[in-house]
C-alpha positions as CSV (number, residue, x, y, z in Angstrom):
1,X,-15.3,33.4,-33.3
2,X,-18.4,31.4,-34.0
3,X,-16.2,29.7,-37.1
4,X,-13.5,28.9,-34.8
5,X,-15.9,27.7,-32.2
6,X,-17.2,25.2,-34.7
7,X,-13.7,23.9,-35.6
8,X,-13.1,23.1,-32.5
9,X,-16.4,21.3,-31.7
10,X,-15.9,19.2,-35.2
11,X,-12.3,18.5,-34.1
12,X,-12.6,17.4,-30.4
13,X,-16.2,16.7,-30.0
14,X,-17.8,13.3,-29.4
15,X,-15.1,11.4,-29.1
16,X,-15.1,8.9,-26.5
17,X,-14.3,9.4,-22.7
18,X,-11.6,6.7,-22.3
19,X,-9.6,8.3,-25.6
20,X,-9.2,11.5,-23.3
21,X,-8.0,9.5,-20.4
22,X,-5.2,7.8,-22.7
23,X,-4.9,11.4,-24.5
24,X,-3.9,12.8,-21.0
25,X,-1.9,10.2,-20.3
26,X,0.2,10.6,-23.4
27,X,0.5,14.5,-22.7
28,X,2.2,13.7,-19.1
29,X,4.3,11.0,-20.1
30,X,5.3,13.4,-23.2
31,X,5.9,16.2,-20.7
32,X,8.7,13.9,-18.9
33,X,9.8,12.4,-21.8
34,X,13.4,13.5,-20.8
35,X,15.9,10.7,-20.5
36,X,16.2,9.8,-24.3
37,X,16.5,13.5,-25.4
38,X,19.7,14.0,-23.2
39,X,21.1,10.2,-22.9
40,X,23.6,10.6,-25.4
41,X,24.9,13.5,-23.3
42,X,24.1,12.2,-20.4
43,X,26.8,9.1,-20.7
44,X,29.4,11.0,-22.4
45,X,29.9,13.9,-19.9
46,X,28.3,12.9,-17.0
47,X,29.3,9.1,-17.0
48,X,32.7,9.9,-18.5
49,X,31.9,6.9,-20.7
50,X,33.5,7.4,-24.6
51,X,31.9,7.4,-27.8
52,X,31.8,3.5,-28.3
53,X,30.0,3.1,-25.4
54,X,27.4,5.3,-25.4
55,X,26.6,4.6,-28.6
56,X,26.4,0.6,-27.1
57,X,23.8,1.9,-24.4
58,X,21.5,3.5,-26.7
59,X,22.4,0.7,-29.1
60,X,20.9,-2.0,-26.2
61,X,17.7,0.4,-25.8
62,X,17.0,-0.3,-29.3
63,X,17.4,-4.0,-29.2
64,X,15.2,-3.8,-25.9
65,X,12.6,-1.6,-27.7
66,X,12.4,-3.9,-30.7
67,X,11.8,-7.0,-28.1
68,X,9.4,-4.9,-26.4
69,X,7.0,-4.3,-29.4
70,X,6.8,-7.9,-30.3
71,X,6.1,-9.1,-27.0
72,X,3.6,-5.9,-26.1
73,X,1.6,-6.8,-29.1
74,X,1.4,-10.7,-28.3
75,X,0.6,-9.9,-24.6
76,X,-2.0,-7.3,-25.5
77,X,-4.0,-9.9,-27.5
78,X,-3.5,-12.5,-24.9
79,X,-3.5,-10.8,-21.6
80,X,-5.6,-7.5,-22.7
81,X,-4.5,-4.2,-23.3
82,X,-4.9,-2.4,-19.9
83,X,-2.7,-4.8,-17.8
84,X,0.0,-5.0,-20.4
85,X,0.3,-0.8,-20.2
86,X,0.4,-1.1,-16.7
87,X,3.2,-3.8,-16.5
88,X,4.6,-1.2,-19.1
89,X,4.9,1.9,-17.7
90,X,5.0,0.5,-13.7
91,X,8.3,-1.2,-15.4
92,X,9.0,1.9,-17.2
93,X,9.6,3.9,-14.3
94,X,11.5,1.6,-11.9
95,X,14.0,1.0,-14.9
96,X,14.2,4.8,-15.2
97,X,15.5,5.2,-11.8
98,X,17.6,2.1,-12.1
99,X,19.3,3.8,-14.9
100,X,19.2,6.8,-13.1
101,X,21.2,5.4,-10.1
102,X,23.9,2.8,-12.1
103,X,27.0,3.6,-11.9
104,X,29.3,0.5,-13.7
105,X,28.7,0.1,-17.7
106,X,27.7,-3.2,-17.3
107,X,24.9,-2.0,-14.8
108,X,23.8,1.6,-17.0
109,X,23.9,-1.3,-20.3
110,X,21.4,-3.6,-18.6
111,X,19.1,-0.8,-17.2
112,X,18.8,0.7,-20.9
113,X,18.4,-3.1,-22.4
114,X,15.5,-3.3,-20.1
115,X,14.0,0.5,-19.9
116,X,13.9,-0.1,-24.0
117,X,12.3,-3.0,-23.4
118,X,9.3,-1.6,-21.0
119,X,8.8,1.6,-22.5
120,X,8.4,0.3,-26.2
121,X,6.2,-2.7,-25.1
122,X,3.4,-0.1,-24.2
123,X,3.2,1.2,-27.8
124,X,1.2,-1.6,-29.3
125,X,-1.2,-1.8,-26.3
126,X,-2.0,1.3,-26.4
127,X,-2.5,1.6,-30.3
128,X,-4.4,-1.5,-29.5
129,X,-7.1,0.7,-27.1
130,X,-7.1,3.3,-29.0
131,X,-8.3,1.8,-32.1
132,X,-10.9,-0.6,-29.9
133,X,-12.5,2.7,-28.0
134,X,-12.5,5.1,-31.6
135,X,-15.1,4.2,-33.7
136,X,-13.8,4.4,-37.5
137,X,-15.6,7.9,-38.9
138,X,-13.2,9.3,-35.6
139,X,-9.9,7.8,-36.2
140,X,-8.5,10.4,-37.9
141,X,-9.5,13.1,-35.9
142,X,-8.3,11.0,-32.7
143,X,-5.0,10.2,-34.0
144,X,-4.3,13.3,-35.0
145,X,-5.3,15.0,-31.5
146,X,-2.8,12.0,-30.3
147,X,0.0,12.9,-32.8
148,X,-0.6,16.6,-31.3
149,X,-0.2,15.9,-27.7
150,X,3.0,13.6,-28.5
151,X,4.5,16.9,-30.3
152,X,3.5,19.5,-27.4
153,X,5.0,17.3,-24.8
154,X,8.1,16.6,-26.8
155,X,8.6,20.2,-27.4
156,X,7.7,21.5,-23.7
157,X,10.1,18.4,-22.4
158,X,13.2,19.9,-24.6
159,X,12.9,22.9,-22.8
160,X,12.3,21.6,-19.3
161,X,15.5,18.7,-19.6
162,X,17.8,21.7,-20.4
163,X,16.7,23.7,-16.8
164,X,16.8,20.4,-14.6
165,X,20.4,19.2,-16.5
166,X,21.8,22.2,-14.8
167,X,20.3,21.1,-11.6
168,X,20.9,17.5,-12.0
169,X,21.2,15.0,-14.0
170,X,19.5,12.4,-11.5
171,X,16.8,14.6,-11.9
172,X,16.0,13.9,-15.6
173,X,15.5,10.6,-14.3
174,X,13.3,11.5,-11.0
175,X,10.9,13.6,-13.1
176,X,10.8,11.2,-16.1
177,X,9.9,7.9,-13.9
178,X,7.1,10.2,-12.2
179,X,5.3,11.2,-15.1
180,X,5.3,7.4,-16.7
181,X,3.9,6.6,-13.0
182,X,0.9,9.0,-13.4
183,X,0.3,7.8,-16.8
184,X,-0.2,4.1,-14.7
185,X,-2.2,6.0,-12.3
186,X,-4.6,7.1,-14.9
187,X,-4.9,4.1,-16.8
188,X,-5.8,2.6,-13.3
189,X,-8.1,4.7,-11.9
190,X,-9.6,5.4,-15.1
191,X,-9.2,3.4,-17.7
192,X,-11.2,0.1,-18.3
193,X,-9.9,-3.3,-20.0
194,X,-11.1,-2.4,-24.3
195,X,-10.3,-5.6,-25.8
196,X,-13.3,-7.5,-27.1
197,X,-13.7,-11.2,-26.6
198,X,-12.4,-13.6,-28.8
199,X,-14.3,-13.7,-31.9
200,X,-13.4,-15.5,-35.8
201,X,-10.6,-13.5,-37.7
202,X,-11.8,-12.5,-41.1
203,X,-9.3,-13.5,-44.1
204,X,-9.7,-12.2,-47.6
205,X,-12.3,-14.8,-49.6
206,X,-10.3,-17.2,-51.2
207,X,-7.6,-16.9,-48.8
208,X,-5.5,-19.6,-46.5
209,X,-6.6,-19.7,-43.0
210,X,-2.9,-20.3,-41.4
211,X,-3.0,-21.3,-37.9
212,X,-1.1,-19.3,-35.6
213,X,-1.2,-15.6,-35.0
214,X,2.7,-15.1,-36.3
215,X,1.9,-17.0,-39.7
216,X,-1.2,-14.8,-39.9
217,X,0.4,-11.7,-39.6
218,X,3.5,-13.2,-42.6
219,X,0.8,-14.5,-45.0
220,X,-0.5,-10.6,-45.0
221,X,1.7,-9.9,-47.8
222,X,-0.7,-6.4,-47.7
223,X,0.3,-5.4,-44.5
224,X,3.9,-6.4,-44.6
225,X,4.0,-4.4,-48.1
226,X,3.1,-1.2,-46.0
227,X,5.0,-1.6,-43.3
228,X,8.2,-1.8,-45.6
229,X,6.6,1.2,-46.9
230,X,6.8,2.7,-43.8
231,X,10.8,1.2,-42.8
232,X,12.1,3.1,-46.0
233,X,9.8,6.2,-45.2
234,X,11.1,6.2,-41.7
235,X,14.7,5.5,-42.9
236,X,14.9,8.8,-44.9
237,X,12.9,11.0,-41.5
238,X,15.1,9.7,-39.0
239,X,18.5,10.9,-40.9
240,X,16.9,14.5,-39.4
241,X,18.4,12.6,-35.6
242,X,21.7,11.2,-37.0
243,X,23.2,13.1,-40.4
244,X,21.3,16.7,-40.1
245,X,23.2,17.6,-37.1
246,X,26.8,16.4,-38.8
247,X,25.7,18.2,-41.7
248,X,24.8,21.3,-40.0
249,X,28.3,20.9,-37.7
250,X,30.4,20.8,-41.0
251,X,29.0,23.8,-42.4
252,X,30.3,25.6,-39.0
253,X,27.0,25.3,-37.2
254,X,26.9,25.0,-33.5
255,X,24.7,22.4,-31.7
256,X,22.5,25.4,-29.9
257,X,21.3,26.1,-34.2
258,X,21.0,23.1,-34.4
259,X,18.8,22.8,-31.4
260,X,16.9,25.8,-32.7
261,X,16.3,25.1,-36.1
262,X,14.9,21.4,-35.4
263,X,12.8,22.5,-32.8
264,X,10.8,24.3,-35.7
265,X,9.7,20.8,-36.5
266,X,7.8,21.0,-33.1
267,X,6.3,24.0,-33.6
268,X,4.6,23.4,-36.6
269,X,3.1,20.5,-35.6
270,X,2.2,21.6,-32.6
271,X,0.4,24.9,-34.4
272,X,-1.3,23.1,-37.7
273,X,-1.6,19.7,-36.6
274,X,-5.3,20.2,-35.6
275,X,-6.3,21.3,-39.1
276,X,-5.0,18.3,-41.1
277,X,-8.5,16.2,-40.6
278,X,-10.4,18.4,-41.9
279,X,-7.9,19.4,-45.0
280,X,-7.2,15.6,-45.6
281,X,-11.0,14.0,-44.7
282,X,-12.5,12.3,-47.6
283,X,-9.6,12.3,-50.3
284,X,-7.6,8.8,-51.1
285,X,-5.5,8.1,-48.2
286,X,-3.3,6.6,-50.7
287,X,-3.0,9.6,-53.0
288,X,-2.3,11.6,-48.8
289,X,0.5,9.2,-48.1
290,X,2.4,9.4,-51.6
291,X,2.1,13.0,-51.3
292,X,3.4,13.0,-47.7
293,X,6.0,10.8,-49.0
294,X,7.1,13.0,-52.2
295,X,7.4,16.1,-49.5
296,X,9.5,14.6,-47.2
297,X,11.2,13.7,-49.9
298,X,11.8,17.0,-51.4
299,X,12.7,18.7,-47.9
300,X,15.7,16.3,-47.1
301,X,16.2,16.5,-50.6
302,X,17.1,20.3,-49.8
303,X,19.7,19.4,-47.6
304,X,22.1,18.9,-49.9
305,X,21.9,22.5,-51.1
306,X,21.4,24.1,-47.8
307,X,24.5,25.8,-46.5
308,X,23.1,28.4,-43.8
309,X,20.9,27.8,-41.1
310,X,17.7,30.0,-42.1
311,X,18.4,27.2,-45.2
312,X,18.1,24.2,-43.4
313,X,15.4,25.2,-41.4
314,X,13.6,26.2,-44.8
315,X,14.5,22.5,-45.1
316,X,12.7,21.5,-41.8
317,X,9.8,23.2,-42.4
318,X,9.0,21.4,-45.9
319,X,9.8,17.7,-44.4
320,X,7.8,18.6,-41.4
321,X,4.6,19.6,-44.0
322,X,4.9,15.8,-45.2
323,X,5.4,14.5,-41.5
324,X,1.9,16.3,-40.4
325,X,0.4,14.6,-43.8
326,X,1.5,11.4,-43.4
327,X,1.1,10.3,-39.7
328,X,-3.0,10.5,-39.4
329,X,-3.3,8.3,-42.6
330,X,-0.5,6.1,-41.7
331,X,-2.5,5.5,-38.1
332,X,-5.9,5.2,-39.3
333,X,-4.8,2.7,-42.4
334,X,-3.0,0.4,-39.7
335,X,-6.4,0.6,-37.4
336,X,-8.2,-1.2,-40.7
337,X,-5.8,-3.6,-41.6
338,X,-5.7,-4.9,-38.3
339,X,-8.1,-8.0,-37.7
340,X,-9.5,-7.0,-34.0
341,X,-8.4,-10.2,-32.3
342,X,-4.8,-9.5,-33.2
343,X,-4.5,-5.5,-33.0
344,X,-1.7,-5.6,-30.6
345,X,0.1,-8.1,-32.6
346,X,-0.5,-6.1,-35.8
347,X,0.5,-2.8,-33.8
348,X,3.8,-4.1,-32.6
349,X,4.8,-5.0,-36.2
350,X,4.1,-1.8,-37.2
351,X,6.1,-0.2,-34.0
352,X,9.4,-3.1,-34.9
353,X,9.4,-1.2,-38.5
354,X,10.1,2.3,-36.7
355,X,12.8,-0.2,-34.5
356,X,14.8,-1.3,-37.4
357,X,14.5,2.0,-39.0
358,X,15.8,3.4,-35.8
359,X,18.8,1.0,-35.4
360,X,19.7,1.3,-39.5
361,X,18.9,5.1,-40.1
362,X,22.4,5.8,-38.7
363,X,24.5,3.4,-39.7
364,X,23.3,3.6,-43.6
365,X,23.4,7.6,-43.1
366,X,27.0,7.5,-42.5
367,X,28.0,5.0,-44.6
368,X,26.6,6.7,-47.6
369,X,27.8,10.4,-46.9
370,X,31.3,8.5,-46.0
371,X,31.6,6.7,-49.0
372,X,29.5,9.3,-51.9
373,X,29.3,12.6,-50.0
374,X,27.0,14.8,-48.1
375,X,24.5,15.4,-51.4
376,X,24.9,12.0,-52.2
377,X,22.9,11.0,-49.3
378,X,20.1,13.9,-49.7
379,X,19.4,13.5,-52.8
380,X,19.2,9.6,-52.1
381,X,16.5,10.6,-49.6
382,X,14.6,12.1,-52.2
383,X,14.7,9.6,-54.5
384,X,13.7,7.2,-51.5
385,X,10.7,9.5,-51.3
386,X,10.0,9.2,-54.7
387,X,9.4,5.7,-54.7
388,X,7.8,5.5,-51.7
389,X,5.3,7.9,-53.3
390,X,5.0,5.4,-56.1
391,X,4.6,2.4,-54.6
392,X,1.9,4.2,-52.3
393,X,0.3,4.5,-55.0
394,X,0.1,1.3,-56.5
395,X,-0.6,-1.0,-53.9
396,X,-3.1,1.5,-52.2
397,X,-6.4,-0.3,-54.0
398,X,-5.0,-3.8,-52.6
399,X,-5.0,-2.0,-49.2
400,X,-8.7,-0.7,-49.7
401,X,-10.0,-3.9,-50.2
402,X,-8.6,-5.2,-47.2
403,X,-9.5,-2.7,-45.2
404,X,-13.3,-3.1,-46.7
405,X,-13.2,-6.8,-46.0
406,X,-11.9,-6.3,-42.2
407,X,-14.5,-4.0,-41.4
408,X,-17.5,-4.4,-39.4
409,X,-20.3,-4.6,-41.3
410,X,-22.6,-2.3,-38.7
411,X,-20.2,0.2,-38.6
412,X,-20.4,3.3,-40.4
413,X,-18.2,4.1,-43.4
414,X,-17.4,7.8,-44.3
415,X,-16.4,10.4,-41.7
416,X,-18.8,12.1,-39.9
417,X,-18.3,15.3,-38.1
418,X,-19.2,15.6,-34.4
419,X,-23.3,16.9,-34.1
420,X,-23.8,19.9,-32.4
421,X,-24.6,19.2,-28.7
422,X,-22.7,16.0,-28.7
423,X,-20.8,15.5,-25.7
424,X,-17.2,16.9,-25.4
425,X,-15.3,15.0,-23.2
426,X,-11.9,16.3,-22.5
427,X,-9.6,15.8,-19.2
428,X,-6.5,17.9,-19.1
C-alpha cells in the first residue's frame, strides 16, 4: 500500500493547478465525445443518405479540422490561448446541435465543414496552455495523465452512444454539445490567459532569422522532419479505423467483434498508461519513439496473418503497447521544439500532420489491399514502421540540440519526481 501510495504521489503530485482544470475539462469533453464515433452510422441509417455521401460529410469534417488547426495555432499566438478555446468549444457546441437538427445534405455538409472546423481549432490552443503551465521535468508525467483521460472518456463515451442511439439519435448530439459547453464553463470560471508576452524567438546559432511566423515554422527543417515522422507513423495507426474492420468483415467477423476486440485498445491504455513515465523517464526519447515505432509496426504487421478474432485482438494489444510508448515522448519532444512565442502555431502543424493522415489513411489503405492484397498492406505497415524506427533514430541528436538551444536557460533539465508533501492538486 505504502509503494502504491508513492506511485501515485510521484505520478500526479505537484503538478500545477490550472493543468487539472484543463485535465477535467478533457475528461468531460471525452465523456461526450459521441457524435464522431456514431456519424458514419448516423447518416447512413438515420439520414437515409448513401455511401458517397456520408463519406462527403465526414470527408468536409476533415477539411474543416485541417483549417481549424492552422488557424487555432495562429489565433492562439496572436489572440492568446484561453479566448481561442473558448471561441472553440462555445462554436463546438452550437455546430453540434446545428448538425444535430439539419435535415437537407447541403445543410448536415455545411454543419460538419464547420463543427470540424471549431472542434479541431481548440487542439493547438490547448497544447499551447498546457505546455506554458507544465514546467519541463513534468511534461511527461502531464501528458501522459492527459493521454489517460482522452482514453477513459473515449472508452466510457462508446458505451454511453450505444444506450442513447437507442433512445435517439438527437440525443448524441444534445449530450455531446453539453459536455464541450462545460468544458467552456471551466476554462471560464477557472482557467486564466497562460501565454507569456511577446519576447525574441531563439534560432539555432548560425541560423537565418526569416521574418514571418509561417517562414519560421518551413525553415525548421527539424521540426518538419518529425512531423513527417509522425504523418507516416499515423498513416500506418489509423489503418486500425479504415482496413481492420474490412479485414476482420472478410474473415466472417461481425461488426459487434469488431467493436469488442478494438475496444481492447482502450483498456490497455486506460489500465497501464499511468506507469509509462516512470518505465520511460530518463532513457533517449529517440531510442522510445523508434521502439514505439518498430512495435506498432510489428502488431499491424500481424494482421496479415490473423484469421480469428482472439488473433487480431493479439494484434491490438501489441500496436496498442507501441501507441502507450510513443504518445508521451511524441508530446513532450513537440513542447521543446516549439519556440514559446509561436506554440500554437507549432501545435497546429503538428495537429494538420494527424489531418492529412486522417484524410490519406483510407484512401491509400484501400488502394493497396485493392490493388496487392490484404497482407500486402500489413506487411507494408511494418515495413513503414521499420523505417520510421530508423529515421527516429537518426535524426533524434539534431532534435536534441534544438530542443537544448530552445530551452530556458533557468529552467531545470532532468525529471524530477514530485517531493513528498508537495501539493496535489486534482479536480475531478
Amino acid at each position: 500500500m505504502r509503494a502504491m501510495r508513492g506511485w501515485f504521489r510521484d505520478t500526479t503530485g505537484g503538478l500545477p493547478r490550472t493543468f487539472w482544470y484543463l485535465w477535467t475539462g478533457t475528461l468531460i469533453n471525452r465523456l461526450g465525445s459521441f457524435v464522431l464515433v456514431f456519424l458514419a452510422i448516423y447518416l447512413t441509417q438515420e439520414r437515409g443518405f448513401d455511401e458517397l455521401a456520408a463519406g462527403l460529410v465526414l470527408g468536409l469534417w476533415g477539411v474543416g479540422g485541417a483549417v481549424g488547426t492552422t488557424l487555432g495555432g495562429t489565433l492562439a499566438d496572436r489572440w492568446g490561448r484561453r479566448p481561442t478555446l473558448l471561441t472553440a468549444h462555445l462554436g463546438a457546441a452550437a455546430m453540434m446541435l446545428t448538425l444535430g437538427f439539419a435535415q437537407q445534405l447541403w445543410a448536415v455538409a455545411g454543419g460538419a465543414l464547420l463543427l470540424g472546423l471549431f472542434a479541431e481549432a481548440a487542439r493547438p490552443a490547448f497544447g499551447a496552455m498546457m505546455i506554458d503551465v507544465v514546467p519541463e521535468r513534468d511534461r511527461l508525467r502531464a501528458f501522459s495523465l492527459n493521454y489517460w483521460a482522452i482514453n477513459l472518456g473515449f472508452a466510457c463515451a462508446a458505451i454511453l452512444a450505444g444506450l442513447a442511439a437507442e433512445a435517439s439519435y438527437l440525443l448524441l448530439f444534445v449530450i455531446d454539445a453539453a459536455t464541450t459547453l462545460a468544458t467552456a464553463v471551466i476554462i471560464f470560471v477557472k482557467v486564466a490567459e497562460t501565454r507569456a508576452p511577446a519576447r525574441v524567438t531563439v534560432h539555432p546559432a548560425g541560423a537565418a532569422r526569416p521574418r514571418g511566423a509561417l517562414r519560421t515554422i518551413l525553415s525548421d527543417r527539424v521540426y518538419l522532419g518529425f512531423v513527417a515522422l509522425n504523418l507516416l507513423g499515423a498513416l500506418v495507426f489509423l489503418q486500425h479505423i479504415s482496413m481492420l474492420p474490412i479485414a476482420m468483415g472478410d474473415d466472417g467477423l461481425s461488426p459487434s467483434t469488431y467493436g469488442v476486440v478494438i475496444a481492447l485498445n482502450g483498456v490497455l491504455i486506460v489500465a497501464g498508461q499511468l506507469f509509462v513515465p516512470r518505465l520511460i523517464r530518463g532513457r533517449s526519447r529517440s531510442h522510445v519513439l523508434a521502439l514505439a515505432a518498430v512495435v506498432m509496426g510489428v502488431g499491424f504487421g500481424l494482421t496479415a496473418f490473423a484469421d480469428a478474432a482472439w488473433f487480431y485482438a493479439l494484434t491490438v494489444l501489441v500496436w496498442t503497447l507501441g501507441e502507450m510508448l510513443n504518445s508521451p515522448s511524441n508530446s513532450t519532444l513537440i513542447a521543446e521544439l516549439s519556440p514559446a512565442d509561436l506554440r500554437g502555431r507549432y501545435q497546429g502543424v503538428f495537429s494538420l500532420s494527424w489531418q492529412v493522415a486522417g484524410a490519406s489513411a483510407p484512401i491509400l489503405g484501400g488502394l493497396v489491399r485493392q490493388q496487392a492484397g490484404n497482407a500486402a498492406l500489413w506487411l507494408g505497415c511494418a515495413a513503414v514502421g521499420v523505417v520510421v524506427a530508423v529515421a527516429h533514430l537518426a535524426s533524434g541528436p539534431a532534435r536534441e540540440r534544438r530542443a537544448t538551444a530552445l530551452r530556458p536557460p533557468a529552467e531545470p533539465v532532468g525529471p524530477a519526481p514530485a517531493k513528498r508533501g508537495q501539493l496535489t492538486s486534482v479536480v475531478n
